[in-house]
C-alpha positions in Angstrom: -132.3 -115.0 -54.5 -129.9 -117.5 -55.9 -130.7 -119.7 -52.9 -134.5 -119.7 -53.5 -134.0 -120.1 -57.4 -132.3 -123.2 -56.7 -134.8 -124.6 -54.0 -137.6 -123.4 -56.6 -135.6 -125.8 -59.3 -135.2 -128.9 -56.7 -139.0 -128.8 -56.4 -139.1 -128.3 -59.8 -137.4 -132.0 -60.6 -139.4 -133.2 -56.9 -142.6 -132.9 -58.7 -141.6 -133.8 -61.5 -139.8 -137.2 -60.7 -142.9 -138.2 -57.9 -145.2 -137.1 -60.5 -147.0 -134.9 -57.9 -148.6 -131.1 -58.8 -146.7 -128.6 -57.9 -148.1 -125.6 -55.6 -146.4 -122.6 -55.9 -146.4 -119.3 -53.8 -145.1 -116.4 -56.3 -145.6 -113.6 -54.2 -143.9 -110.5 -55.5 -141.6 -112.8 -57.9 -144.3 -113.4 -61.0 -141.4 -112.9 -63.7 -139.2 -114.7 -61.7 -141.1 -118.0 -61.3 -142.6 -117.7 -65.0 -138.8 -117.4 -66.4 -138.2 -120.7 -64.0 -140.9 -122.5 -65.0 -140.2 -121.7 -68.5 -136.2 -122.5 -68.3 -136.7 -125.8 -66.5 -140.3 -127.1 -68.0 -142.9 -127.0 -65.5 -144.6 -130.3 -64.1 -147.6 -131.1 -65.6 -149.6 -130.0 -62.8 -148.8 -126.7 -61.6 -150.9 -124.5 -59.7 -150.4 -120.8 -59.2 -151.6 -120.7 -54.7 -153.3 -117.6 -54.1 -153.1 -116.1 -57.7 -152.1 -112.6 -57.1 -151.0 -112.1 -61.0 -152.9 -109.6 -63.1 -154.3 -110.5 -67.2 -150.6 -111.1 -68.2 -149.8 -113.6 -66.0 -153.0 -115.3 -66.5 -152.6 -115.3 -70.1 -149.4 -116.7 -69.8 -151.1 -119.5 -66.7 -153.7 -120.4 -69.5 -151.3 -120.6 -72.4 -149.0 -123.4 -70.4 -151.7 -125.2 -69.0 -150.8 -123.9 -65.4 -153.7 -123.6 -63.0 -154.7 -120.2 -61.0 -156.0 -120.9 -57.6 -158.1 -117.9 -56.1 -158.9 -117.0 -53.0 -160.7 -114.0 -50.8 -158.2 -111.0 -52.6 -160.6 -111.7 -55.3 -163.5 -110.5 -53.4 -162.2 -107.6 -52.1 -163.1 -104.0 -54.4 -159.3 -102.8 -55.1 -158.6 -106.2 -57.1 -160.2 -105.2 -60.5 -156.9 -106.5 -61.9 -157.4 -109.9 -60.0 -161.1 -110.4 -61.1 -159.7 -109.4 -65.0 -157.2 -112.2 -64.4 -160.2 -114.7 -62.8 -162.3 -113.5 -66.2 -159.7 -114.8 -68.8 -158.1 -118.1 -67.3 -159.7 -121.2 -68.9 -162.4 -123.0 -66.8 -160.5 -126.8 -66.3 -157.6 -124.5 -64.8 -159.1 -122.5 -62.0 -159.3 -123.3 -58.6 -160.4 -121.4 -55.4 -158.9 -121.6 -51.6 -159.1 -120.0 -48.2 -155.6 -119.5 -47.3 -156.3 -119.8 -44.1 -156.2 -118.4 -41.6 -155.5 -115.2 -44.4 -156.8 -113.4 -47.0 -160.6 -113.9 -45.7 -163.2 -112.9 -48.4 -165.9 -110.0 -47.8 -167.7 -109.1 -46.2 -165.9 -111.0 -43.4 -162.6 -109.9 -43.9 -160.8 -108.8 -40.6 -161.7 -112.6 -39.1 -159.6 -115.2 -39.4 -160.3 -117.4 -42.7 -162.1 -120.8 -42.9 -163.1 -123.4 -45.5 -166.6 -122.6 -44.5 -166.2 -118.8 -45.8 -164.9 -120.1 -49.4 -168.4 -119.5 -50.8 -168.2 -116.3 -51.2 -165.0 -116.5 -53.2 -166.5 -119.1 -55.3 -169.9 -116.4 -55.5 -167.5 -114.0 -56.7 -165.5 -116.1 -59.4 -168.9 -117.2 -60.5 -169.9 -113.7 -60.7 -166.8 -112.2 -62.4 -167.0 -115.1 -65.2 -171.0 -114.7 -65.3 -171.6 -118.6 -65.1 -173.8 -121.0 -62.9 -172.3 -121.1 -59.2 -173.3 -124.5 -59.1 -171.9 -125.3 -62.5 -168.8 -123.4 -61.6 -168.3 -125.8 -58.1 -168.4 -129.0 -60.1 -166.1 -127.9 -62.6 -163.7 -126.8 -59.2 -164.3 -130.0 -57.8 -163.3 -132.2 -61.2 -160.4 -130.0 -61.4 -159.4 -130.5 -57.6 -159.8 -134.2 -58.4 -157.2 -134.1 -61.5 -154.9 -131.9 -59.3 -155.0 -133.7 -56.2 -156.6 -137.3 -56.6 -160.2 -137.9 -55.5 -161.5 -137.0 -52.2 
């Protein structure tokens, strides 16, 4: 653990000397990386991959101005927690994603995981946050354009 805090804290000053957003993978380690990001300042940018937290840690996402990126787990019926999570973060800091070839959204999960499947996360964060769909995808795609530069 001591290894990865210290690669976590070298990407850390990375992003935050290039000035680049930094994508993080907190998979079973939530407190861990919050207690990081908290101790060393977080980049400006900083998006949450495949946001796996529950209301707490979006609370705590929305409160620092870090993103939550969604992806097919939120479609799936076990993730009440997750869609709780997708219902409280802040529109300008959401995002969704395939992880791909992973995580594929129902009803088509058991294939491998495409771009072309992200609608029906996107159907679902709509759905969960009882807005628009197509008011929803342009506030994704200005948001993807402040993370990540324009297309």
């Amino acid at each position: 653990r001591a290894v990865q805090r210290a690669a976590f804290r070298d990407h850390i000053a990375l992003a935050k000397q290039l000035g680049l957003t930094l994508q993080i993978h907190d998979r079973d380690a939530h407190a861990e990386v919050v207690e990081v990001l908290l101790a060393d300042g977080a980049p400006e940018r900083t998006v949450f991959h495949c946001f796996a937290g529950d209301a707490e840690l979006a609370g705590i996402c929305a409160e620092h101005g870090w993103y939550a990126s969604f992806a097919g787990p939120l479609t799936f019926r076990a993730n009440d927690g997750l869609r709780a999570a997708a219902a409280l973060m802040p529109a300008h800091l959401l995002q969704v994603e395939t992880d791909a070839p992973y995580l594929t959204p129902m009803p088509y999960r058991g294939r491998p995981n495409a771009p072309y499947l992200m609608g029906g996360t996107v159907r679902e964060l709509a759905r969960v946050r009882e807005v628009d769909p197509a008011a929803l995808c342009e506030q994704l795609s200005a948001t993807s354009e402040r993370l990540y530069g324009p297309w």
